[in-house]
LUMDRENVEX-15256 format. One record per residue (C-alpha): residue number from 0; residue in one letter; x, y, z. Coordinates in Angstrom, 3 decimals, decimal comma. Layout:
<nodes>
<node resi="NUM" resn="A" east="X" north="Y" up="Z"/>
...
</nodes>
This chain:
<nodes>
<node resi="0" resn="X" east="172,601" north="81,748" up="124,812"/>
<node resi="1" resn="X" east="171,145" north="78,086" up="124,716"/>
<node resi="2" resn="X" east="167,530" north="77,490" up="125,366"/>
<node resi="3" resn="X" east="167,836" north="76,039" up="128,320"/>
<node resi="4" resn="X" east="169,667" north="79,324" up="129,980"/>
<node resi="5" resn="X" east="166,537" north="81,055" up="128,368"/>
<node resi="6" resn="X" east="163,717" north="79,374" up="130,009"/>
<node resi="7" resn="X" east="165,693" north="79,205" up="133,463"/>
<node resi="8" resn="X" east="165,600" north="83,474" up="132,913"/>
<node resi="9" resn="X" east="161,724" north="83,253" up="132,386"/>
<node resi="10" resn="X" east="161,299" north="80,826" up="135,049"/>
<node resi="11" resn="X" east="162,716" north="82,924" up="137,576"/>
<node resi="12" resn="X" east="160,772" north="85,621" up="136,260"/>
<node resi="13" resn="X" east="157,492" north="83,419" up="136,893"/>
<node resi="14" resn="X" east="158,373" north="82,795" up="140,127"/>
<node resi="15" resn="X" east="158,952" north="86,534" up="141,337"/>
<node resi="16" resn="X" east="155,471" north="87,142" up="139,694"/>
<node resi="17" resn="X" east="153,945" north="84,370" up="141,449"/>
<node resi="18" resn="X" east="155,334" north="85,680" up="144,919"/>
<node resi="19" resn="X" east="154,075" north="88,901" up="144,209"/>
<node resi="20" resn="X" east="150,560" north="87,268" up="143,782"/>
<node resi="21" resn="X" east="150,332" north="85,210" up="146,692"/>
<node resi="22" resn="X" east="151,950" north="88,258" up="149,037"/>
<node resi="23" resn="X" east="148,788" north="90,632" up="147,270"/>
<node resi="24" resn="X" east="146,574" north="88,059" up="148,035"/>
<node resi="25" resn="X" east="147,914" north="87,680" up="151,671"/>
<node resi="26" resn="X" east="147,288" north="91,446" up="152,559"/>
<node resi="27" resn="X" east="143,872" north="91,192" up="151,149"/>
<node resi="28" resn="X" east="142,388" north="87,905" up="153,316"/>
<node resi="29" resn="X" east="144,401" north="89,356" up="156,128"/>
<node resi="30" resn="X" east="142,875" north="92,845" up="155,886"/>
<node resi="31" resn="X" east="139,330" north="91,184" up="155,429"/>
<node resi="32" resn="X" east="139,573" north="89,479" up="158,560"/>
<node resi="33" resn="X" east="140,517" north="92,031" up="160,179"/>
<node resi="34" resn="X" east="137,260" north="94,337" up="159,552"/>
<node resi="35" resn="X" east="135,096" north="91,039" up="160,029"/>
<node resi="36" resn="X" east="136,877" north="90,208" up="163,122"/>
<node resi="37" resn="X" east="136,631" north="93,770" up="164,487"/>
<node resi="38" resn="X" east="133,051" north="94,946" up="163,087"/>
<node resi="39" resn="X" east="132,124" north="91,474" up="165,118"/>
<node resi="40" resn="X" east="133,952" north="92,188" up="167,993"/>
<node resi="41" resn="X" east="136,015" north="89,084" up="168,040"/>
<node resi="42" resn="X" east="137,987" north="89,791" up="170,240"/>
<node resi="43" resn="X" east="135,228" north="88,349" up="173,355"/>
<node resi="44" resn="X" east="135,644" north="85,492" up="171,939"/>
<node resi="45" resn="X" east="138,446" north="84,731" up="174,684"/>
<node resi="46" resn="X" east="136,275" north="85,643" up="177,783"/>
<node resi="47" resn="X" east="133,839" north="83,081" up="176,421"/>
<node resi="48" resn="X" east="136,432" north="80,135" up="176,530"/>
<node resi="49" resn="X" east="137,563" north="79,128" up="179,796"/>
<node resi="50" resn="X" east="141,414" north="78,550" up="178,920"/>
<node resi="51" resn="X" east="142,092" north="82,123" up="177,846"/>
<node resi="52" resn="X" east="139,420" north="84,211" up="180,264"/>
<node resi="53" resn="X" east="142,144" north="84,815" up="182,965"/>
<node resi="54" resn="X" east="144,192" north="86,181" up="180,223"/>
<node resi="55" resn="X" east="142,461" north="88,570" up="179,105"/>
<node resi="56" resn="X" east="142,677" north="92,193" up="179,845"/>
<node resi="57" resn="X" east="146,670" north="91,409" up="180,552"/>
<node resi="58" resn="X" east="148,984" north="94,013" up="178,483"/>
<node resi="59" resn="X" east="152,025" north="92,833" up="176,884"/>
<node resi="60" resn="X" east="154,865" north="94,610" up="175,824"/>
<node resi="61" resn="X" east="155,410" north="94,431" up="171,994"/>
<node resi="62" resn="X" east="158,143" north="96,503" up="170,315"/>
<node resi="63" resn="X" east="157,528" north="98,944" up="173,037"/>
<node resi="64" resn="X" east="153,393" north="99,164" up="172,828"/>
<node resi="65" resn="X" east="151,190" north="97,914" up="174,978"/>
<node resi="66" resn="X" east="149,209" north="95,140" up="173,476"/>
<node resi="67" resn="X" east="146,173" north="93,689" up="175,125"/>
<node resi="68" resn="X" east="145,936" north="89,723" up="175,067"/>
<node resi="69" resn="X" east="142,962" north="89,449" up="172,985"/>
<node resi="70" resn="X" east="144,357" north="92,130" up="170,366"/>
<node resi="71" resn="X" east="147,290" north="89,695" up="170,260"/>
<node resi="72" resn="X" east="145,497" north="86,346" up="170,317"/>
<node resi="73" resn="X" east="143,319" north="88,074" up="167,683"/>
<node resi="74" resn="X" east="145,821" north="88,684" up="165,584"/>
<node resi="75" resn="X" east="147,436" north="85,488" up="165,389"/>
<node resi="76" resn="X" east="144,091" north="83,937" up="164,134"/>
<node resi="77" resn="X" east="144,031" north="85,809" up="161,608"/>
<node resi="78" resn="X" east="147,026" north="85,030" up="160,483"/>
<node resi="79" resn="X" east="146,385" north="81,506" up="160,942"/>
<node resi="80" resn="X" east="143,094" north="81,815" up="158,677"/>
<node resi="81" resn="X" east="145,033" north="83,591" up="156,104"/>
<node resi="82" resn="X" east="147,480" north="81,246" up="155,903"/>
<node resi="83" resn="X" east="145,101" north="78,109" up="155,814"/>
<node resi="84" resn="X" east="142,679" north="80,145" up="153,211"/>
<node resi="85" resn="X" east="145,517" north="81,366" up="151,052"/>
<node resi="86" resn="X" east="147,601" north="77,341" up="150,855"/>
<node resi="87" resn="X" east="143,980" north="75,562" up="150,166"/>
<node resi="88" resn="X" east="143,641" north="78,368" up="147,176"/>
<node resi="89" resn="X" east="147,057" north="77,597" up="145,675"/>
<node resi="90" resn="X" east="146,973" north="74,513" up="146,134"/>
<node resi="91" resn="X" east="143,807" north="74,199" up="144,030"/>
<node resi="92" resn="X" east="144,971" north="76,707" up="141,428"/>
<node resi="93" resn="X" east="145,943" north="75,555" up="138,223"/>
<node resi="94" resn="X" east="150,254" north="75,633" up="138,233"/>
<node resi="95" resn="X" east="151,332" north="77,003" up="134,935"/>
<node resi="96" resn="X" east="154,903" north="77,550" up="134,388"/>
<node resi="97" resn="X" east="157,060" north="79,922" up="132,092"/>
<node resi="98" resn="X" east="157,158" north="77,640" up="128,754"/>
<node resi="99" resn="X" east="152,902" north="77,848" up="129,068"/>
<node resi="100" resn="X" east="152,579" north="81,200" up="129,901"/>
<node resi="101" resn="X" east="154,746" north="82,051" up="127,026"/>
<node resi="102" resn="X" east="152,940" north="80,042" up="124,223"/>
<node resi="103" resn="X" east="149,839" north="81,088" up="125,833"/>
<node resi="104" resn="X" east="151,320" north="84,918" up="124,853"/>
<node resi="105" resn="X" east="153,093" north="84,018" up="121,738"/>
<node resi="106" resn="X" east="151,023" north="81,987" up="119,525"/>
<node resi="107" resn="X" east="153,557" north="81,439" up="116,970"/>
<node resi="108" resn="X" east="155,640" north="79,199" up="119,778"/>
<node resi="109" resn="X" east="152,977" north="77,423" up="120,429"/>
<node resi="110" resn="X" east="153,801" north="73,910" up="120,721"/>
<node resi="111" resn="X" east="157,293" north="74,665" up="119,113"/>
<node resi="112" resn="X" east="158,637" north="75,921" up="122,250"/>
<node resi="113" resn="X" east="157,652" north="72,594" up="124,020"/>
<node resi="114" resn="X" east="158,944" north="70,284" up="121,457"/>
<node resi="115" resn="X" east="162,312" north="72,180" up="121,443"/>
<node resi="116" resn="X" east="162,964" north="72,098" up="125,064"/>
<node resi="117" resn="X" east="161,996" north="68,121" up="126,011"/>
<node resi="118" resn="X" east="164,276" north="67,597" up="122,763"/>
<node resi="119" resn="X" east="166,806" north="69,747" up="124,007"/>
<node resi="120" resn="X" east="169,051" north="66,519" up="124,423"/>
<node resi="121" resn="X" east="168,887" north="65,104" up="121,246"/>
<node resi="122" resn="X" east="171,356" north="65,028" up="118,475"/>
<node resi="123" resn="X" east="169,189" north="65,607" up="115,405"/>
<node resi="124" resn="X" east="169,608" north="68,243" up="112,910"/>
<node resi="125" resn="X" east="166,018" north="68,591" up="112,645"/>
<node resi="126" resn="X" east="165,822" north="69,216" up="116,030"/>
<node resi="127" resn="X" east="168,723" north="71,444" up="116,162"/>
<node resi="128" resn="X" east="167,328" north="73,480" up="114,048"/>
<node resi="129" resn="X" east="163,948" north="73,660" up="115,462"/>
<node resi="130" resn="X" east="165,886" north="74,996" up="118,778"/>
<node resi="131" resn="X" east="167,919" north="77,637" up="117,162"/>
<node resi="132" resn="X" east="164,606" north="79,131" up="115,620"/>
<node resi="133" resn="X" east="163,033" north="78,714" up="119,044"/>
<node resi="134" resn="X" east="165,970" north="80,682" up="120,504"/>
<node resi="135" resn="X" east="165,804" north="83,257" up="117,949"/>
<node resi="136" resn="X" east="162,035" north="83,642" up="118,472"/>
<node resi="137" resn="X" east="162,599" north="83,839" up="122,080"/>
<node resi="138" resn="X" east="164,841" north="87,252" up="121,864"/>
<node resi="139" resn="X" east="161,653" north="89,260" up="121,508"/>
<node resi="140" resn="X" east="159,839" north="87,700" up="124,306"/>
<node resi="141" resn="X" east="160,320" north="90,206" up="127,828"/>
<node resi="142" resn="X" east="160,099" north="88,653" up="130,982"/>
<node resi="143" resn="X" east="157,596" north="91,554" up="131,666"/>
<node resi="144" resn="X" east="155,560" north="90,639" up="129,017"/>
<node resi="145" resn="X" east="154,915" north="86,955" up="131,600"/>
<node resi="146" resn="X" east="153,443" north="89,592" up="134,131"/>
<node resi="147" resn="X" east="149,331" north="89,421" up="134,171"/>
<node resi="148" resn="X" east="149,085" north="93,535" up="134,420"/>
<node resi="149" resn="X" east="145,649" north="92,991" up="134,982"/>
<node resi="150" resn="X" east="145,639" north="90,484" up="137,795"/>
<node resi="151" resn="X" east="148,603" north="92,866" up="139,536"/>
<node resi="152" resn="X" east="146,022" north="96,177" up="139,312"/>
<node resi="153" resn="X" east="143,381" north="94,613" up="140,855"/>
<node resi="154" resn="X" east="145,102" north="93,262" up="143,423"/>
<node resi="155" resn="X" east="146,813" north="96,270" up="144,370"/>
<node resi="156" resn="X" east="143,954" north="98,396" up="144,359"/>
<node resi="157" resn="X" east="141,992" north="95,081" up="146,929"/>
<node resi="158" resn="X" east="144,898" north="95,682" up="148,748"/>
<node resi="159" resn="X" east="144,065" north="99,345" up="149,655"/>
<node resi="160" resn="X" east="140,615" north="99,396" up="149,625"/>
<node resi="161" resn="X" east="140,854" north="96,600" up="152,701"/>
<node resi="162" resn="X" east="143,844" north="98,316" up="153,916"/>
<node resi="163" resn="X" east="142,516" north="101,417" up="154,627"/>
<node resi="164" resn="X" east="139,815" north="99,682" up="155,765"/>
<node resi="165" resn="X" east="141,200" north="97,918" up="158,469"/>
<node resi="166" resn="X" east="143,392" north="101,178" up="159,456"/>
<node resi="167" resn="X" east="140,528" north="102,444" up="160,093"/>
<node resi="168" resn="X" east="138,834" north="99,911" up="162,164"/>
<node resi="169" resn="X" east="141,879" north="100,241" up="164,317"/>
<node resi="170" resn="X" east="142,402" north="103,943" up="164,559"/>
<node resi="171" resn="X" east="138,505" north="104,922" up="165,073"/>
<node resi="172" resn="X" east="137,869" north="101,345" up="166,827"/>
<node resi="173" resn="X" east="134,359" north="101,565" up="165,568"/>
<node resi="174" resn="X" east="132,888" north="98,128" up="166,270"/>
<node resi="175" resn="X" east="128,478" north="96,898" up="165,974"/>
<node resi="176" resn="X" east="126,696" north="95,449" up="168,512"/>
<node resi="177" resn="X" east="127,218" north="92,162" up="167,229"/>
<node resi="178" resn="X" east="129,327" north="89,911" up="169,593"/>
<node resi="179" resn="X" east="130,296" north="86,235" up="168,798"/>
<node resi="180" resn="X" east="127,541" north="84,638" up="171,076"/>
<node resi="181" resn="X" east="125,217" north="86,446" up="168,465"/>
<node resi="182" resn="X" east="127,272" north="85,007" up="165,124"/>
<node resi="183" resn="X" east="124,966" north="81,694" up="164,938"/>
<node resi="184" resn="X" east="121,700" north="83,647" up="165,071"/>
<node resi="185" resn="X" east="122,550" north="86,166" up="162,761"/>
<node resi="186" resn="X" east="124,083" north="83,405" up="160,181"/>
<node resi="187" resn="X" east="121,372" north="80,856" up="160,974"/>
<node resi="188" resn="X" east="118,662" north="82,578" up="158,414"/>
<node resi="189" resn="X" east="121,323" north="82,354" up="155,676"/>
<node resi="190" resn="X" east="122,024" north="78,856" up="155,968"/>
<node resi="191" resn="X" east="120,187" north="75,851" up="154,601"/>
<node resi="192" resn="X" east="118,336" north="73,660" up="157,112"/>
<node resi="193" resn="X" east="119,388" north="75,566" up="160,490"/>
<node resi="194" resn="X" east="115,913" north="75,385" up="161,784"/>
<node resi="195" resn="X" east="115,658" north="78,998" up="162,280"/>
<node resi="196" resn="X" east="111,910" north="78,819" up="162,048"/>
<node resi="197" resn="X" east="111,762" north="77,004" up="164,890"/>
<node resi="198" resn="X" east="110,457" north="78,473" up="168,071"/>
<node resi="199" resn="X" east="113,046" north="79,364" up="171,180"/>
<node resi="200" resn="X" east="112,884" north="77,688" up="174,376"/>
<node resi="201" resn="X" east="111,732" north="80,137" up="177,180"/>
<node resi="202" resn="X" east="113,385" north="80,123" up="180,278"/>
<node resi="203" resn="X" east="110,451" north="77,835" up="181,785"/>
<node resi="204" resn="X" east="111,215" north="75,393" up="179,442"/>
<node resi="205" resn="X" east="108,485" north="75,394" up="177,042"/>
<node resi="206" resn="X" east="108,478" north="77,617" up="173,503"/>
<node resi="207" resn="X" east="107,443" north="81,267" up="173,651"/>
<node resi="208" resn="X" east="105,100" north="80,710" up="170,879"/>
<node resi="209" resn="X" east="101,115" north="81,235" up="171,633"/>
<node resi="210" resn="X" east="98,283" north="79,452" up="171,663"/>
<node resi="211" resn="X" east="97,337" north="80,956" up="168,249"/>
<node resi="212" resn="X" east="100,432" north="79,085" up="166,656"/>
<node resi="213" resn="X" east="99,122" north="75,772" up="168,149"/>
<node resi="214" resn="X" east="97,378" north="74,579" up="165,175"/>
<node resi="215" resn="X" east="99,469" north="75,975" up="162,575"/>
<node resi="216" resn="X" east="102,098" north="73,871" up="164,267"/>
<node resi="217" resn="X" east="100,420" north="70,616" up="164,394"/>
<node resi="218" resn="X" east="98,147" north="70,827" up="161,908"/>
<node resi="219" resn="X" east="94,277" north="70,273" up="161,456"/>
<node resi="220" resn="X" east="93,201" north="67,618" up="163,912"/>
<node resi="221" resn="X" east="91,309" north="65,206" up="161,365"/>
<node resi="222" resn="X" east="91,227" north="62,039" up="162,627"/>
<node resi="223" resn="X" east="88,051" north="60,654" up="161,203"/>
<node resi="224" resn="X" east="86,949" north="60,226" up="157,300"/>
<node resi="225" resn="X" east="83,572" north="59,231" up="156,753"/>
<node resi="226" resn="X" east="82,397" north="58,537" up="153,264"/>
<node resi="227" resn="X" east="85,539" north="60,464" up="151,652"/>
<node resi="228" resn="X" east="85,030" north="63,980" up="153,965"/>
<node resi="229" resn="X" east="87,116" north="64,558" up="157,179"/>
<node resi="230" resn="X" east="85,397" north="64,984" up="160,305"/>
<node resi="231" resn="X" east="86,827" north="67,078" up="163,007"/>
<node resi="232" resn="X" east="87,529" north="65,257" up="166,204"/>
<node resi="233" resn="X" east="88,570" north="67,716" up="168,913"/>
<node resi="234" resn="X" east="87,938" north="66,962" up="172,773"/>
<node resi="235" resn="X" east="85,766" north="69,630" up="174,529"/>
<node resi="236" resn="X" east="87,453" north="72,151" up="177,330"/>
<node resi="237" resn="X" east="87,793" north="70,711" up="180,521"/>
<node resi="238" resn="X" east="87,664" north="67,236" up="179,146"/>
<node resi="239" resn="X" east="90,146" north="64,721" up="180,487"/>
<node resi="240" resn="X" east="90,440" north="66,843" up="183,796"/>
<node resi="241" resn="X" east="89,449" north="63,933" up="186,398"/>
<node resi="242" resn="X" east="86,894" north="64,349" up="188,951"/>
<node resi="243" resn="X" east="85,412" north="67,242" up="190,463"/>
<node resi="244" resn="X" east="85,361" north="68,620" up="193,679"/>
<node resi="245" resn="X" east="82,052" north="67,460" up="195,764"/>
<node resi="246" resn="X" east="82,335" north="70,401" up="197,593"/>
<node resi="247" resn="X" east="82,004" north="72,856" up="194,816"/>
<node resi="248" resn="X" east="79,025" north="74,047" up="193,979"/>
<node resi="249" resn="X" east="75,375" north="74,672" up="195,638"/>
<node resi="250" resn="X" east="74,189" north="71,381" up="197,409"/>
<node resi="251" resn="X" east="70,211" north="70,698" up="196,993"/>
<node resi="252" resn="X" east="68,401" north="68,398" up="198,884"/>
<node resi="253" resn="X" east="66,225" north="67,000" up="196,072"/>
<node resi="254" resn="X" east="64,079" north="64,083" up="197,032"/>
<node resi="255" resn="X" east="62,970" north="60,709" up="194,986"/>
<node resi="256" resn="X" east="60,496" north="61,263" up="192,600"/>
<node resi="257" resn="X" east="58,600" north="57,793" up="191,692"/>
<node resi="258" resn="X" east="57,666" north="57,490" up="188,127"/>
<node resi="259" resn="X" east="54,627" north="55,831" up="186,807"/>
<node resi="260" resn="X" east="53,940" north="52,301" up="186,177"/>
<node resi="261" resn="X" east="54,304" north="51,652" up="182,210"/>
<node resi="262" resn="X" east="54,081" north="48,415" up="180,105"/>
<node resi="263" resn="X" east="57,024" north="46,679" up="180,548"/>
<node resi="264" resn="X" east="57,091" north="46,205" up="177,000"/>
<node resi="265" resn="X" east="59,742" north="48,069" up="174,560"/>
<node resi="266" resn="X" east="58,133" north="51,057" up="173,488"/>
<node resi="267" resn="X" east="59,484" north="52,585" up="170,470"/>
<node resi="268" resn="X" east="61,171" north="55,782" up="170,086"/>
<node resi="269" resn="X" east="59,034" north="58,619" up="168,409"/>
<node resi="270" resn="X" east="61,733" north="60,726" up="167,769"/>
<node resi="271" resn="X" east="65,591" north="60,429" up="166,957"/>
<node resi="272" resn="X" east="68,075" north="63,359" up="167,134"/>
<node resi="273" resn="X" east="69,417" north="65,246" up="164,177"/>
<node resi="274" resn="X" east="72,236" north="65,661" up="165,403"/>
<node resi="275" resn="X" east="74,028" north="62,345" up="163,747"/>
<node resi="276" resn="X" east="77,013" north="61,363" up="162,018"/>
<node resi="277" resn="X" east="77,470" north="62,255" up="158,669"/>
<node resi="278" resn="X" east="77,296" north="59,337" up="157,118"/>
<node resi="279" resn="X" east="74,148" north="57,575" up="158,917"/>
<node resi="280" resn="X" east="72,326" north="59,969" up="158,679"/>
<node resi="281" resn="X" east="69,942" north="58,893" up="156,363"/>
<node resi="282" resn="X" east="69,662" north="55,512" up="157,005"/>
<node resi="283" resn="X" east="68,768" north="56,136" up="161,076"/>
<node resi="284" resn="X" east="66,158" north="58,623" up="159,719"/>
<node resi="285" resn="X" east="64,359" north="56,227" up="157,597"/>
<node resi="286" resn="X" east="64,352" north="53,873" up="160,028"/>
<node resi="287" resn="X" east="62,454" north="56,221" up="163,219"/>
<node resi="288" resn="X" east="60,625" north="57,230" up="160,001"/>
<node resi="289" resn="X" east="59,336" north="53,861" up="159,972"/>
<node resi="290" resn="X" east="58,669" north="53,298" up="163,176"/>
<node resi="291" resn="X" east="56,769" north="56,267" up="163,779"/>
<node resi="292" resn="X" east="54,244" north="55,409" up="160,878"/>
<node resi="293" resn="X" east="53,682" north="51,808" up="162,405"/>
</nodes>
């Protein structure tokens, strides 16, 4: 046997293997689906879209079962997923074929095993003899050997664990009370910058928070610094409401009270208020201070 005929054995080996992977990994996204799909009640999903809501609660006849139209439509996405999930992962995957996986097994062809076979052409007796070691090396290697036991165990024991799981699902059709109009709020707390902090619009249009959350929303109204410290400018209740009723209110007929004739000269102020901004304070003080001694 040349060692050409060899590797075309191992590579056919490989590619069994390989199927066997990809059809593990299959059941597994498909059964996963499944249980998300039906703890999540999916299946609403198509009385929420206006093409398929007159479809749905129509029964079909599939290989002599009933089968409602969402079950069905159901289905086929999750197919559909599986497919797209399980071609991006193999796509991505590194591709190793039968000549690496068998210097990756049997270190003493490492190397020699490639050499040999992109030589396997060329009339040299160096080369020649490299291949006929090769080939006699090669007599020991198993295809089974190529098999990743590991890799096969876990994915046959995934593929019952979700299995069962989804017969399950379908034979006790236990579902939560999560439906898919409630998938973005129960997500939204688990994703990065989806505002779930935020405060829901009531039906009136405004928030539901209360007033109590008014300033932790906005912050502290300082508007004013004076001399390095922040002084609180908020407008009194009732401010800014226009003008009041003249009819409100207890009318009294007070009459004109004259007030005595003074100098007409300034007369100074005796007293000032306390009551001043911080950072005048002082200064106005001294100055009625002043005045008062004069």
């Amino acid at each position: 046997m040349d060692l050409e005929t060899s590797i075309k054995k191992y590579e056919s080996a490989v590619r069994v293997y390989n199927l066997l992977y990809i059809l593990l990994d299959f059941a597994i996204v498909l059964f996963t689906l499944h249980i998300i799909f039906s703890l999540t009640n999916m299946e609403d999903i198509f009385s929420i879209i206006s093409i398929f809501e007159p479809y749905t609660g129509i029964k079909y006849n599939l290989l002599g079962f009933k089968v409602l139209f969402e079950t069905l439509g159901i289905v086929m996405v999750e197919l559909l997923l599986t497919v797209i999930i399980i071609t991006i992962r193999y796509s991505l995957k590194e591709k190793r074929d039968a000549i690496k996986l068998i210097e990756e097994n049997f270190p003493a062809l490492k190397e020699r095993l490639r050499t040999a076979y992109d030589n396997r052409n060329t009339d040299n007796i160096i080369v020649k003899d490299l291949i006929g070691g090769v080939i006699i090396s090669l007599k020991s290697v198993e295809p089974l050997s190529l098999l990743n036991k590991k890799l096969l165990t876990i994915g046959i024991g995934l593929t019952l664990l979700t299995g069962l799981g989804a017969v399950y699902m379908a034979t006790s059709d236990y579902h939560t009370d999560i439906t898919p109009k409630d998938i973005p709020q129960v997500i939204a707390p688990y994703v990065p910058g989806s505002n779930a902090n935020l405060y829901p619009v009531a039906e009136n249009g405004g928030t539901s928070n209360n007033e109590s959350n008014k300033d932790q929303l906005f912050g502290k109204p300082e508007v004013i610094v004076v001399e390095g410290k922040a002084v609180d400018f908020k407008i009194p209740p009732g401010s800014g409401q226009g003008f009041t009723n003249q009819q409100e209110g207890n009318k009294t007929n007070e009459s004109f009270i004259q007030s005595d004739t003074v100098n007409p000269e300034a007369v100074a102020s005796q007293s000032y208020y306390e009551n001043l901004p911080e950072g005048y304070r002082n200064v106005i003080q001294s100055y009625f201070e002043e005045i008062a001694k004069e």
